[in-house]
C-alpha positions in Angstrom: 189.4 201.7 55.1 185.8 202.1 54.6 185.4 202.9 58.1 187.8 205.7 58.0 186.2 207.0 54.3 182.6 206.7 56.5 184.2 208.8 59.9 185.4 211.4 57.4 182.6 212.1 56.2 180.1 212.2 59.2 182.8 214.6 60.3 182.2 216.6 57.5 178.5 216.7 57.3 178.2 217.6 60.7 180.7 220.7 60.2 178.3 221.7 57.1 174.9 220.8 59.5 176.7 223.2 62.3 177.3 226.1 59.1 174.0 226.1 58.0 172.5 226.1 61.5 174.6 229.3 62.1 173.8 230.9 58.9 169.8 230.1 59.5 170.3 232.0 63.3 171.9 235.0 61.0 169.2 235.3 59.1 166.7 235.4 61.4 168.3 237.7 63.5 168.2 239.9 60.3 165.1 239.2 60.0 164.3 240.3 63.6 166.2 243.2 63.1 164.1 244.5 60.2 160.7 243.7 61.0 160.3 246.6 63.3 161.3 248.8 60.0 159.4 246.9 57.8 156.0 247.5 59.5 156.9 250.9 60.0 156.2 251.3 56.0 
């Protein structure tokens, strides 16, 4: 049982690892995306 509980929840911190790398790549892109604007200013 506690090998199951322990597979379950690797499983799940890698899907929240993957989200958050995804979300950090959005920003930046957003960032990129504005930095040409910002130094206009």
């Amino acid at each position: 049982m506690q090998r199951y509980k322990d597979d379950v929840v690797l499983s799940e911190v890698n899907e929240i690892e993957a989200l958050a790398g995804s979300l950090s790549g959005r920003i930046w892109q957003k960032i990129r995306l504005l930095e040409p604007t910002l130094q206009e200013s």
